[in-house]
C-alpha positions as CSV (number, residue, x, y, z in Angstrom):
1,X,168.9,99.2,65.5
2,X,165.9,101.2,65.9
3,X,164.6,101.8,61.7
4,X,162.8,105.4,61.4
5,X,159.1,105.5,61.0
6,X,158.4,106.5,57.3
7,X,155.5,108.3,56.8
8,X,153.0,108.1,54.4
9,X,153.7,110.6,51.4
10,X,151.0,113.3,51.5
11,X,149.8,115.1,48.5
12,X,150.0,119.0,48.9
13,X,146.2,120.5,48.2
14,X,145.4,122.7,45.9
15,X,145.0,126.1,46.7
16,X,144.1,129.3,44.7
17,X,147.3,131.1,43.1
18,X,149.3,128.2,43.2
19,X,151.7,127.8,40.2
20,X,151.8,124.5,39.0
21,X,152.4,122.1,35.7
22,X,149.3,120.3,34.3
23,X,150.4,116.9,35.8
24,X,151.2,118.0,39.2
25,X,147.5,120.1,38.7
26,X,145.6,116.8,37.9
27,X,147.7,115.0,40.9
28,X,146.1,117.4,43.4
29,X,143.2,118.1,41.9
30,X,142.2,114.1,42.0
31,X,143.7,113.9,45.2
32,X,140.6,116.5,46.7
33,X,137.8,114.3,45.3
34,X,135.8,117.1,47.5
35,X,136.7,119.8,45.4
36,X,133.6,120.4,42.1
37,X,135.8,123.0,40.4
38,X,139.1,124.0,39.4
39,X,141.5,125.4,36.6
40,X,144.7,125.7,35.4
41,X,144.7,128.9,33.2
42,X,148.2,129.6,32.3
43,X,149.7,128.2,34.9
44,X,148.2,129.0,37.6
45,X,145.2,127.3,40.0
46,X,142.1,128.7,40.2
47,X,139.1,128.0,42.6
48,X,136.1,129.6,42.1
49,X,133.8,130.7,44.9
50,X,130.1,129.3,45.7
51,X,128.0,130.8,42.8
52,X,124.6,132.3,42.7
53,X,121.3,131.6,41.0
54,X,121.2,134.9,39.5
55,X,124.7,135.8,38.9
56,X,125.7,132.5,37.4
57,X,123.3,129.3,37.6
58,X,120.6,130.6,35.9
59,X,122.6,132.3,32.6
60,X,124.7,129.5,32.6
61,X,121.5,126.2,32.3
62,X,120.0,128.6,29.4
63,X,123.4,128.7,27.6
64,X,123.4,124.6,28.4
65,X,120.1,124.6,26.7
66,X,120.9,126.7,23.6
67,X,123.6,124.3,22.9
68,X,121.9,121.5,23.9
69,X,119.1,121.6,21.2
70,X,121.7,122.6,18.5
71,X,123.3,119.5,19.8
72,X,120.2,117.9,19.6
73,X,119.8,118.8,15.9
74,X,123.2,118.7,14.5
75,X,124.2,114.8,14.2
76,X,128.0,114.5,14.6
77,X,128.6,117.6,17.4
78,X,128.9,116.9,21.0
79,X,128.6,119.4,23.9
80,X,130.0,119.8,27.1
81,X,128.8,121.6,30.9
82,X,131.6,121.9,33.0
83,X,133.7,119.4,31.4
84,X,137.5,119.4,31.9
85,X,139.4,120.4,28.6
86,X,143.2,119.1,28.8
87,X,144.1,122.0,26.2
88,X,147.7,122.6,26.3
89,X,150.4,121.6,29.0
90,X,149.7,124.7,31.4
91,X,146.0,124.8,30.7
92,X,142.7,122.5,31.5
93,X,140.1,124.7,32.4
94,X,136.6,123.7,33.1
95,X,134.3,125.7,30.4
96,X,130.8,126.6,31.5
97,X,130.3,125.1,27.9
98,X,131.5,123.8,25.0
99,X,130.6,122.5,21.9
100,X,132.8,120.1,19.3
101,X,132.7,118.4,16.4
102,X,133.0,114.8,17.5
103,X,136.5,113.1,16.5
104,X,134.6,110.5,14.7
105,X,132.8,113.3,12.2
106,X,136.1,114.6,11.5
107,X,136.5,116.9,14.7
108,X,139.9,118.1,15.9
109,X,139.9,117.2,19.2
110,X,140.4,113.9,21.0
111,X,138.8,112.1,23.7
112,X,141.5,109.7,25.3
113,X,140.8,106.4,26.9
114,X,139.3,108.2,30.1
115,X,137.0,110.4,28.8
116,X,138.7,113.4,28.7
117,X,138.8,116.4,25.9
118,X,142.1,116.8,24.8
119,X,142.7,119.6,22.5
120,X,140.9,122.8,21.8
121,X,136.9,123.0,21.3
122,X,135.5,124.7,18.2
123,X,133.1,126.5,20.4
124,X,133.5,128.0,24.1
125,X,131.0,129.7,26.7
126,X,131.5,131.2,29.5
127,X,129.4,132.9,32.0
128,X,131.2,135.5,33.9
129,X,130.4,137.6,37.0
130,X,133.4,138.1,39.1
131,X,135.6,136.0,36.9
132,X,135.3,138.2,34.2
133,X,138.8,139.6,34.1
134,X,140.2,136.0,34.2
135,X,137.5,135.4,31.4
136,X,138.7,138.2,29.4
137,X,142.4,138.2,30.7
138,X,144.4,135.1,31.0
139,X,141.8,132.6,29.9
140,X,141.0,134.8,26.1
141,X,144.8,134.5,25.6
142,X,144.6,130.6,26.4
143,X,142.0,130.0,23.8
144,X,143.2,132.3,21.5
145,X,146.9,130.8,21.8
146,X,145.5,127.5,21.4
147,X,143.4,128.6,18.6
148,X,139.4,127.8,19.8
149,X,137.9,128.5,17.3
150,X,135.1,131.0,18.5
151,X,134.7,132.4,22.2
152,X,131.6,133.5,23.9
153,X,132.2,135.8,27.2
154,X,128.0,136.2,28.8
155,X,129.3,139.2,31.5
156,X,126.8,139.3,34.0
157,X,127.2,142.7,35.9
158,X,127.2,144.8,32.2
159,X,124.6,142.8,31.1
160,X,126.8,142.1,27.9
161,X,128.0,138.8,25.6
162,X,130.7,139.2,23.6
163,X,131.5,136.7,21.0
164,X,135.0,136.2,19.4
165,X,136.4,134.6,16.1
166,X,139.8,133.3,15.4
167,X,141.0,134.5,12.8
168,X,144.3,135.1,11.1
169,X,146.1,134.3,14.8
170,X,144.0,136.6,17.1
171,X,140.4,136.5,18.0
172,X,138.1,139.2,16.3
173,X,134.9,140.1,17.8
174,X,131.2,139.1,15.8
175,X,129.0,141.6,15.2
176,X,124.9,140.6,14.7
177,X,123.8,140.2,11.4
178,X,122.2,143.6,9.8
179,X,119.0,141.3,8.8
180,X,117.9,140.2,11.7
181,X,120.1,141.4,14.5
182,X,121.5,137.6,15.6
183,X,124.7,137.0,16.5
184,X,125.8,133.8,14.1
185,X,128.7,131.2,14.5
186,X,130.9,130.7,11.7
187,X,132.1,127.6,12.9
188,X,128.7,125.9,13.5
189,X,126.1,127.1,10.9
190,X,122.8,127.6,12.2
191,X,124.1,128.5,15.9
192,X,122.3,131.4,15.6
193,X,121.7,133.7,19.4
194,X,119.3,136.2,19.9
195,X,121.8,138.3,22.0
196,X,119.1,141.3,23.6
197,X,116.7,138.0,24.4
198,X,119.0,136.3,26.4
199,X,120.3,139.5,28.1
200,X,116.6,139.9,28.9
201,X,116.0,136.2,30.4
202,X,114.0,135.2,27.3
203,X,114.9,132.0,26.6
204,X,111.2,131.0,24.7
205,X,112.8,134.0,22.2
206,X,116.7,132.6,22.5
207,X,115.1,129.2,21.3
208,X,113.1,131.0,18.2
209,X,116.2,132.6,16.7
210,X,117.8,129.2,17.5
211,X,115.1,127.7,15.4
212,X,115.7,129.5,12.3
213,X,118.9,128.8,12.3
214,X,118.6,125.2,12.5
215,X,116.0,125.2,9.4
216,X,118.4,127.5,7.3
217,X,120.2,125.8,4.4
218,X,123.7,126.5,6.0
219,X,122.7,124.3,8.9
220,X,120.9,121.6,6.5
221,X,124.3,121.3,4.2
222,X,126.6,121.0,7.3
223,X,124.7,118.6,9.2
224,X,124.9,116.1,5.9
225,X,128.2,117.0,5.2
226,X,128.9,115.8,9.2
227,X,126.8,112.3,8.0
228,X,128.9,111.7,4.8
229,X,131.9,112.0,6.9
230,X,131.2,109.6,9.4
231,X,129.9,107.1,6.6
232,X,133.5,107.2,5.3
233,X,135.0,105.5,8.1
């Protein structure tokens, strides 16, 4: 008797729209090692298109770099450039950047045995051009659900950042600081942004603001108290 040929299963690709479950998301999604980018904000697949200099790659290495030297400064905090973020069974999107306390300093996330964030960040970034109503849409109400802690949306085309604290179940929007005009994290002391700067491309002036945050007490007591934690364990 003749046996049937069986045929290799083949795993469907991902395509933009598609409504899927966080497992069945990373089964595709690994199965396309071809493929740079993708998300699952609530539910549903998204692939973003080729981005500009301009319009994206530029804004987004000065964010990496305002992070990065806070990073840099802050012992205990880690940040992330287009990391995947396993944040909740029908979400793991791919922030422009993030920034965490690490799990060994007493952080609430956790980075399983691959390497991956699992959780939600204390800090999100995002630069957004024509994402910005998935920025501001279904991707706010992800973090906010999921409780991120504070949300940064850098809109491109209205030359605009807006920059969100949770608070009491709903995120609530930062205004600058009457003294000096900075926009400051509540989360991270001495995360301090120079919001007109950046909008103007001025990162040498980003970096200043940066600067006095980092040498302000509130950054100096935090950055021990991260120290002490870790030399409890």
């Amino acid at each position: 008797m003749n046996m049937p040929i069986r045929r290799a299963l083949k795993v469907p690709p991902l395509e933009n729209g598609d409504r899927l479950t966080r497992d069945e998301f990373e089964r595709r999604y690994f199965a396309m090692p071809e493929v740079k980018k993708a998300e699952l904000i609530e539910g549903v697949v998204f692939m973003p298109s080729p981005v500009s200099f301009d319009y994206h790659g530029g804004p987004h290495a000065d964010l990496v770099t305002w992070t990065g030297v806070y990073r840099a400064h802050t012992p205990g905090v880690g940040a992330g450039d287009n990391t995947t973020v396993r944040l909740d069974l029908e979400n793991e999107p791919q922030p422009d950047v993030f920034v965490i306390v690490r799990p060994e300093f007493g952080g609430r996330v956790e980075i399983d045995k691959e390497g991956y964030v699992n959780g939600s960040p204390d800090f999100v970034a995002e630069v957004s051009g024509s994402s910005a109503s998935i920025d501001l849409g279904m991707k706010l109400t992800a973090y906010q659900r999921n409780r991120v802690s504070e949300y940064l949306v850098w809109r491109i085309y209205d030359n605009a950042v807006d920059w969100f604290a949770y608070k009491r179940g709903k995120f609530v929007a930062l205004a600058p600081d009457p003294s000096d005009g900075f926009l400051k994290s509540r989360v991270f002391p001495g995360l301090w942004l120079d919001a007109i700067a950046l909008l103007k491309g001025d990162l040498a002036a980003v970096l200043a603001a940066l600067t006095r945050g980092l040498e302000s007490p509130e950054h100096k007591a935090f950055a021990a108290k991260l120290v002490a934690k870790k030399t409890k364990k």
